[in-house]
C-alpha positions as CSV (number, residue, x, y, z in Angstrom):
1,X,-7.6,-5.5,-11.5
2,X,-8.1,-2.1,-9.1
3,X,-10.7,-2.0,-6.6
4,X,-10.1,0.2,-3.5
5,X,-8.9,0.0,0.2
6,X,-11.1,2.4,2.1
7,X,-8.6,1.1,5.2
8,X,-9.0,4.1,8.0
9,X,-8.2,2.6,11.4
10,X,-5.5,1.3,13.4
11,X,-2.5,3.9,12.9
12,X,0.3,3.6,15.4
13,X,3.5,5.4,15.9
14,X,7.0,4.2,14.7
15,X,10.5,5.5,14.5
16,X,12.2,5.3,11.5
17,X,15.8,6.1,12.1
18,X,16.9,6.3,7.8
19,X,19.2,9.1,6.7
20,X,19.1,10.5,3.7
21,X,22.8,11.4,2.6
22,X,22.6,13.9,-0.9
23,X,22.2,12.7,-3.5
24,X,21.8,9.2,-2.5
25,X,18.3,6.9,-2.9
26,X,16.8,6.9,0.5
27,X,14.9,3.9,1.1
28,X,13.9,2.0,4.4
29,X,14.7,-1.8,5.6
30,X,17.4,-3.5,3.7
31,X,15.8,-3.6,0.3
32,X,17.9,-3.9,-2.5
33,X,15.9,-2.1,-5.8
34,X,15.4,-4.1,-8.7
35,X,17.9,-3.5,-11.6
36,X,16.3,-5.7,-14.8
37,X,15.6,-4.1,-17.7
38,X,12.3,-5.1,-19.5
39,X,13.9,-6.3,-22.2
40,X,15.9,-9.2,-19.8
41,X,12.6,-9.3,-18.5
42,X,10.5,-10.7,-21.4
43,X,13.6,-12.2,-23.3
44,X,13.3,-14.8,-20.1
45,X,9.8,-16.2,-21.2
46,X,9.2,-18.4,-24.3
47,X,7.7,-16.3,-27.0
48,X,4.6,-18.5,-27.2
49,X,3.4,-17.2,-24.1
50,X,2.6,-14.0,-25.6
51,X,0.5,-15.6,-28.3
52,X,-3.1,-14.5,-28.0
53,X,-6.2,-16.7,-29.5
54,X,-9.4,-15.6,-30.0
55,X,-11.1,-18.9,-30.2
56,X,-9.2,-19.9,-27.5
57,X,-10.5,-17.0,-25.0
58,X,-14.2,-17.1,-26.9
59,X,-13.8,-21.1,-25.3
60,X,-13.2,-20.2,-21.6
61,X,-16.1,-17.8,-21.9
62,X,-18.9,-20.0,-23.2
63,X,-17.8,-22.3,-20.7
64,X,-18.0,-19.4,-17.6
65,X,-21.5,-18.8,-19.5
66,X,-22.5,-22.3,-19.0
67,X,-21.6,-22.6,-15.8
68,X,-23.8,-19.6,-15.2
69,X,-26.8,-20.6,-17.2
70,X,-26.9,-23.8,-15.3
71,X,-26.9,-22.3,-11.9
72,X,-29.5,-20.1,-12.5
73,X,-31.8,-22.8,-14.0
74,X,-31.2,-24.5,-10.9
75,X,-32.3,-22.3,-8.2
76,X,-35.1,-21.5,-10.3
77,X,-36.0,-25.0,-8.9
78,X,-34.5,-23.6,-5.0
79,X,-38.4,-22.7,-3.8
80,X,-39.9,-25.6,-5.3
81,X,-38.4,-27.8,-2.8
82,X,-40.5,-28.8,-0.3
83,X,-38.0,-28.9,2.7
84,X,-37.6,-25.2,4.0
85,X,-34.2,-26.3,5.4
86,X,-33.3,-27.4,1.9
87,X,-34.1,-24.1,0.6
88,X,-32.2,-21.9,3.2
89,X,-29.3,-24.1,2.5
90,X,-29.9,-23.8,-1.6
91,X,-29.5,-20.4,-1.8
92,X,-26.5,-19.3,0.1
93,X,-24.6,-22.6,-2.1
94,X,-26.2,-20.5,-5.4
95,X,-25.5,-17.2,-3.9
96,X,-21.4,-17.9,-3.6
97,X,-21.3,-20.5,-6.6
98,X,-22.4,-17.9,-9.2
99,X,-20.6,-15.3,-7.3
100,X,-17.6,-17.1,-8.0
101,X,-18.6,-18.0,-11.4
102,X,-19.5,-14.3,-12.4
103,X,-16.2,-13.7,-10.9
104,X,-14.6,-15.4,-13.9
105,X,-16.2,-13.8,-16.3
106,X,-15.6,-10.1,-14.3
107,X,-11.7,-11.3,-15.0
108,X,-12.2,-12.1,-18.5
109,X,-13.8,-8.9,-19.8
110,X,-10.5,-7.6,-17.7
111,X,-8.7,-9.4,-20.0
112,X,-10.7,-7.7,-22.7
113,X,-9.7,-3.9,-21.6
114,X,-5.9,-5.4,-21.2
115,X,-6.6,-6.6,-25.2
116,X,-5.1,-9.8,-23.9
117,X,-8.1,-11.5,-24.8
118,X,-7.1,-11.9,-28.3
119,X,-5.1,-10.4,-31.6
120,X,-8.5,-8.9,-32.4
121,X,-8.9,-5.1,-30.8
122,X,-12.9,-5.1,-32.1
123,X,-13.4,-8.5,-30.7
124,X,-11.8,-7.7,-27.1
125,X,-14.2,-4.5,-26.9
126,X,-17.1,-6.3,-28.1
127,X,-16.7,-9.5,-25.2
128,X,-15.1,-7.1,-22.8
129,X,-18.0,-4.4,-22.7
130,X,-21.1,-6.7,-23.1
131,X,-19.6,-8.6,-20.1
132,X,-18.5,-5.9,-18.1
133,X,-21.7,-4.1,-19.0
134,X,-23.8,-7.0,-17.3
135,X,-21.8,-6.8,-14.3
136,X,-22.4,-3.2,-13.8
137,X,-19.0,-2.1,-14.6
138,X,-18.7,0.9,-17.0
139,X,-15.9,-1.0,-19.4
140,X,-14.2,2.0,-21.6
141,X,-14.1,4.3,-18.5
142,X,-12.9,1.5,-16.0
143,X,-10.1,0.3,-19.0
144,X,-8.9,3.7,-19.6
145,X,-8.1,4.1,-15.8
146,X,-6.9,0.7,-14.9
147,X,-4.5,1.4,-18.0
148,X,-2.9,4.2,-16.1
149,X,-3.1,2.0,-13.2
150,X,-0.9,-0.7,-14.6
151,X,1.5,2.0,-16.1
152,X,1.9,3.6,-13.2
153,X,1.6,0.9,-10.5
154,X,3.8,1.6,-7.1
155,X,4.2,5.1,-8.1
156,X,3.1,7.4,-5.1
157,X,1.6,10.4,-7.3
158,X,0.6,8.5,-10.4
159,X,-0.8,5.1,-10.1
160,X,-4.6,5.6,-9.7
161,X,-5.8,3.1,-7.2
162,X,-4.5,1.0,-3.7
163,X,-2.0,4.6,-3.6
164,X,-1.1,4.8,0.4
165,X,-2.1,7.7,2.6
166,X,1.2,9.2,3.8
167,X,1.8,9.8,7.6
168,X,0.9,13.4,7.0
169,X,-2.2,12.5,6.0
170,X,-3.2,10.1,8.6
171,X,-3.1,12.4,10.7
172,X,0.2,11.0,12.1
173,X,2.9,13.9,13.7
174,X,5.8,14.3,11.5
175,X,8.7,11.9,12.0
176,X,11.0,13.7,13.9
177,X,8.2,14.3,16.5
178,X,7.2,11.2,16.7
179,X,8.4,10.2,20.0
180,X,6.4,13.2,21.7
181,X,2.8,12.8,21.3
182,X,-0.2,14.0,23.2
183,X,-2.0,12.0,25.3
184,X,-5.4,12.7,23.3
185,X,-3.9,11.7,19.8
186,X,-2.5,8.3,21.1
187,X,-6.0,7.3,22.9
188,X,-7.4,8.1,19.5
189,X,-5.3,5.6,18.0
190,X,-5.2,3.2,19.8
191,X,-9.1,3.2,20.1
192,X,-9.1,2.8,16.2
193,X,-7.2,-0.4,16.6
194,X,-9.7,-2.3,18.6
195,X,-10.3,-5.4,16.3
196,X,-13.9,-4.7,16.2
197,X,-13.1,-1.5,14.2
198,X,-10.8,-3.3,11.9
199,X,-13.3,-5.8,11.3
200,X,-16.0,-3.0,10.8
201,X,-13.7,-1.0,8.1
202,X,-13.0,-4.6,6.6
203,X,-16.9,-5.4,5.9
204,X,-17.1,-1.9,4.4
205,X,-14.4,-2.2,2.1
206,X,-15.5,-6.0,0.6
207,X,-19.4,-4.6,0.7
208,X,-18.9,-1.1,-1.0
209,X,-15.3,-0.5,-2.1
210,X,-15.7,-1.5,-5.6
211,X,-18.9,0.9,-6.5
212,X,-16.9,3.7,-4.2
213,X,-14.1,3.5,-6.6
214,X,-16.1,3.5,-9.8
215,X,-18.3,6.3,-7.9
216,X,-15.8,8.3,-6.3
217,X,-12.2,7.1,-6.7
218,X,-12.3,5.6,-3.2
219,X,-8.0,5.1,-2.5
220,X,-7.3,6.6,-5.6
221,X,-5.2,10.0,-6.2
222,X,-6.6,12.7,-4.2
223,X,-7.5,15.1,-7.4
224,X,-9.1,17.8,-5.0
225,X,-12.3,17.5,-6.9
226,X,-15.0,14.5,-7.4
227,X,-13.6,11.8,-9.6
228,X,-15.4,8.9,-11.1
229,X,-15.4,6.6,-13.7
230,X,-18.9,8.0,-14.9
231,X,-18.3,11.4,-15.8
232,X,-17.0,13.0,-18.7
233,X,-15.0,15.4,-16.6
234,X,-13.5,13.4,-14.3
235,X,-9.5,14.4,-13.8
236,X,-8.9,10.7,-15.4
237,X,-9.7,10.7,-18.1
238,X,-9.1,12.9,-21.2
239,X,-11.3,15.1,-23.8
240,X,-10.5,12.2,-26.6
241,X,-12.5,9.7,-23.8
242,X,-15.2,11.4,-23.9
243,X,-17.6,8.9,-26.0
244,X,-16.2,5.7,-24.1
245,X,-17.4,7.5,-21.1
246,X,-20.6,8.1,-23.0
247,X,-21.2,4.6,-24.0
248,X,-19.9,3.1,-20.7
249,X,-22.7,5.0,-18.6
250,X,-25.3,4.0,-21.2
251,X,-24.5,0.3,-20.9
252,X,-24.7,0.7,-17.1
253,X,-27.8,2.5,-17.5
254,X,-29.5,-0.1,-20.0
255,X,-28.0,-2.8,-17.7
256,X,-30.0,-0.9,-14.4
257,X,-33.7,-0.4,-16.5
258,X,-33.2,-4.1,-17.0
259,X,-33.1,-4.9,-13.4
260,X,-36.0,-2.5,-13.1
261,X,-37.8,-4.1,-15.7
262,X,-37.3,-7.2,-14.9
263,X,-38.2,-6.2,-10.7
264,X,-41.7,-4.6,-12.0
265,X,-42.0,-7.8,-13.5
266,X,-41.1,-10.4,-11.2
267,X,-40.5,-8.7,-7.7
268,X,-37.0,-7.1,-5.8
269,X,-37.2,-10.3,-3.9
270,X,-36.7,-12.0,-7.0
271,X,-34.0,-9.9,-8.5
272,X,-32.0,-9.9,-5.2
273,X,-31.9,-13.9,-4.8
274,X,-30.8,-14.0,-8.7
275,X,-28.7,-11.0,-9.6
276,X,-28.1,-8.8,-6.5
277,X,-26.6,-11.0,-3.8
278,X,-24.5,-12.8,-6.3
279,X,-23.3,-9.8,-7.7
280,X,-22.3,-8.3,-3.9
281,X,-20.3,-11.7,-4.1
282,X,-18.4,-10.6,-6.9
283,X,-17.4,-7.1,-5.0
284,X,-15.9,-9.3,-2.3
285,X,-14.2,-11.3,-4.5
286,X,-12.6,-8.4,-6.5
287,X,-11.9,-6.8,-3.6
288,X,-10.5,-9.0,-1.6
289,X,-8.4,-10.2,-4.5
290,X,-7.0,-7.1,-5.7
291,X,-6.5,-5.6,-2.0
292,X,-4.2,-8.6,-1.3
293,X,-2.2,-8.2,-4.9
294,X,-1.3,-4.5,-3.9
295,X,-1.7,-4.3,-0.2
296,X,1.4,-6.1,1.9
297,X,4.0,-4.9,4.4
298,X,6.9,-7.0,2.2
299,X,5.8,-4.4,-0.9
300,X,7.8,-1.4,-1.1
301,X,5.8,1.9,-3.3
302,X,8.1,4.7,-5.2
303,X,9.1,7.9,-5.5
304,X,9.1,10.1,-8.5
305,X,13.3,9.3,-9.4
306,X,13.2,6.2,-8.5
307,X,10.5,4.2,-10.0
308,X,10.3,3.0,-13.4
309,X,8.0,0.6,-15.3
310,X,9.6,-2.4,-14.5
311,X,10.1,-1.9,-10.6
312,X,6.4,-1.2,-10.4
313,X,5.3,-4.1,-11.8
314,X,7.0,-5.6,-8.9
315,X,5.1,-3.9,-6.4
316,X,2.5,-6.9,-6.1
317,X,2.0,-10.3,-4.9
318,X,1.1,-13.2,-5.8
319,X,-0.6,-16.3,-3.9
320,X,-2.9,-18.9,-4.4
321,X,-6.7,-19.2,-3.2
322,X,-6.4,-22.6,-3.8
323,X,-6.7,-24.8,-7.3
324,X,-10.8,-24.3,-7.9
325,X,-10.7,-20.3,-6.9
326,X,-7.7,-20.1,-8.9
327,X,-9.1,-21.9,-12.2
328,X,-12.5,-20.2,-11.7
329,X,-10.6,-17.0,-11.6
330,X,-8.3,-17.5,-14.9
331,X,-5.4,-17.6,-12.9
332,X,-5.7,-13.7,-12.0
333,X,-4.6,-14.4,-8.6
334,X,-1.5,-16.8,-8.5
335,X,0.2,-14.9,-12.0
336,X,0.1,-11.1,-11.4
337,X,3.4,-10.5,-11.1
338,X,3.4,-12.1,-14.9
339,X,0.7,-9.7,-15.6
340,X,1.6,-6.6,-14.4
341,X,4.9,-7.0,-16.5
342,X,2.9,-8.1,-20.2
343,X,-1.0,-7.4,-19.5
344,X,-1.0,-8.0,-23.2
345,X,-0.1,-11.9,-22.5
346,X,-2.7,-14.2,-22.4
347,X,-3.7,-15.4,-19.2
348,X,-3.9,-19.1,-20.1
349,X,-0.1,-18.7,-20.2
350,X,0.8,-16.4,-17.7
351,X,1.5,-19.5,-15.2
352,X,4.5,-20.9,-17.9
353,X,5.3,-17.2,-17.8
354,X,5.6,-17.0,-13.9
355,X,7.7,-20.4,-13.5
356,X,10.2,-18.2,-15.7
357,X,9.8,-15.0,-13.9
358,X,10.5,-17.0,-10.8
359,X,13.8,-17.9,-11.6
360,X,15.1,-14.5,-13.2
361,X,13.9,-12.5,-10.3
362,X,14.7,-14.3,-7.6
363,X,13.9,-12.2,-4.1
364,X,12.1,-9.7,-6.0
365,X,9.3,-12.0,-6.9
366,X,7.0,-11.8,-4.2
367,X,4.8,-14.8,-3.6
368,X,3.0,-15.1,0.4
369,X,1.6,-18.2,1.4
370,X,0.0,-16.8,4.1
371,X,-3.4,-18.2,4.5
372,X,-6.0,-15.9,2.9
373,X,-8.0,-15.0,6.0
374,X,-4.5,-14.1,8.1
375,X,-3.3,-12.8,5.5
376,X,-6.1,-9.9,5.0
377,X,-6.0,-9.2,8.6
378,X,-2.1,-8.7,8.7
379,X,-2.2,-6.3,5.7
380,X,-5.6,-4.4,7.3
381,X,-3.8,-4.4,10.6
382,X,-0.2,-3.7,9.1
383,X,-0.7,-1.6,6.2
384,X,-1.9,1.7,7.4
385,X,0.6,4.5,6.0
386,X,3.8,5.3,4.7
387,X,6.6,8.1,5.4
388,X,6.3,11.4,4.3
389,X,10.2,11.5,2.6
390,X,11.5,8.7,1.2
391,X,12.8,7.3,-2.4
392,X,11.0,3.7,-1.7
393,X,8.5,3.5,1.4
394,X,7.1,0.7,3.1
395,X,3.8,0.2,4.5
396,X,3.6,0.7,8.5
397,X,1.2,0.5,11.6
């Protein structure tokens, strides 16, 4: 999953005293880089785990489906309730229920694009795009890129989305200079650290980070020209994408004359309490759950020399929402380590896959039980840039 962090506030200074001897990997903190091969890597989980079942994933959707068909049919029953009170209490429980629910089925059209859905490639495009299509998501242009995402991941100039601004680019002086700073630059900082600005730049980010990535590439690569998952054009994509880019915008468009239809029908009131505010719920939920899976001061990003597949698949975390938003979510949160490593294995068996992962990689797993409220706030507070030079860079504030 790859929705953005349009993070902008709270830079601070800090000395970073690493040398970098030739031809030596230069690297801060104490961190010891991964050395498994990906072959030690899978040969650790049980084969079974990569076996993928159509009827299997077909069953976990008609079940997110009817979880969603029943919601709806009940708040269509909100306003008849006599007791305002009732009502105003109704909706917000609909509003995060089927944001949650929709959630689920956002995760398994993921696993569609990932064609971990099932052995069948016709069958994962077919699910994954009239899914994805509903949920305003434009599926072939959105795979191709999060494809490059998960071959690339915790590469500084390649993966495609959560890549850190450098110190350079915040605005930050160079290291070396760090310890002699204007007067004007510091107040500016430090006024962008007030927790009222962090908390402003969070509600941006869980309101409209996911459309400003589809839209713009919002903490993508900077390209130096408009990228977006809707044009043809776009520096992500390639000249043989070119009719998945076609057929993604038209499902998003058919989706949007829907909605219009269906307002000039009913009324915007209408469409907002049924479709719109449920599906800003499902923004924050991707958001927030992909921000915390790729944003954390324990994960180190790499160079071009130093990275390779397997390392980068490392450069994530996993933690629990607790056991309902972790079922309702396919596991997508608590096993993405597992993912990132095989996004062709199932997801159904990714947590077998994890208990195995645990015990091969040792301190290189990274699993936070930080609560998920403290933990967003550290990582918006704490996770603001990274060094200019440096084999394997950390996150800093």
């Amino acid at each position: 999953m790859a929705p953005p962090n349009t993070i902008d506030a709270g830079l601070h200074r800090r000395v970073d005293n690493t040398a970098s001897a030739p031809g030596k990997i230069v690297y801060e903190r104490n961190f010891q880089i991964p050395e498994f091969t990906i072959k030690e890597i899978r040969e650790a989980i049980p084969a079974h785990c990569f076996e993928r079942s159509g009827l299997r994933g077909l069953s976990h959707v008609a079940i997110d489906l009817t979880y969603m068909s029943l919601l709806f049919l009940a708040a269509t029953q909100i306003d008849k309730l006599e007791n305002p009170l009732i009502r105003y209490l109704a909706w917000p429980i609909y509003w995060v229920l089927q944001g949650i629910v929709c959630t689920g089925l956002w995760v398994l059209a993921h696993e569609c694009g990932h064609q971990s859905f099932s052995p069948s490639k016709t069958l994962n495009n077919t699910v994954g795009f009239i899914l994805h299509t509903l949920l305003l998501v434009p599926y072939h242009s959105w795979r191709i890129s999060h494809s490059k995402h998960h071959k690339a991941t915790g590469h500084m100039t390649k993966d495609q989305v959560f890549v850190p601004r450098t110190r350079k680019q915040v605005g930050l002086p160079a290291k070396d200079a760090s310890a002699v700073v204007e007067d004007e630059v510091e107040t500016t900082h430090l006024e962008e650290e007030a927790p009222i600005v962090t908390l402003f730049w969070m509600v941006i980010q869980f309101v409209f980070g996911w459309p400003a990535y589809l839209i713009m590439n919002a903490s993508g690569q900077d390209y130096g020209r408009w990228t977006s998952h809707f044009h043809t054009w776009s520096p992500i994509f390639e000249p043989r994408n070119f009719l998945d880019i076609i057929l993604s915008d038209v499902g998003v468009i058919m989706t949007l004359s829907g909605l219009v239809y269906v307002t000039l029908q009913t009324s915007l009131l209408a469409v907002t309490k049924y479709y719109i505010i449920p599906y800003l719920f499902v923004n924050f939920w991707l958001v927030l759950i992909t921000f915390l899976q790729h944003t954390d001061p324990k994960m180190p990003h790499y160079r071009e020399g130093t990275w390779n597949f397997q390392r980068g698949a490392l450069c994530t975390v996993d933690r629990s929402f607790g056991k309902f938003l972790d079922h309702m979510f396919h596991g997508i949160v608590h096993t993405h380590v597992a993912h990132h490593l095989f996004s062709q294995m199932p997801f159904y068996n990714a947590e077998e896959a994890t208990h195995h992962l645990k015990k091969l990689l040792g301190q290189h797993y990274i699993y936070d039980e930080t609560p998920i409220a403290i933990a967003c706030w550290r990582s918006f507070r704490e996770c603001r840039f990274v060094e200019d030079e440096g084999d394997v860079v950390f996150y800093k504030k």
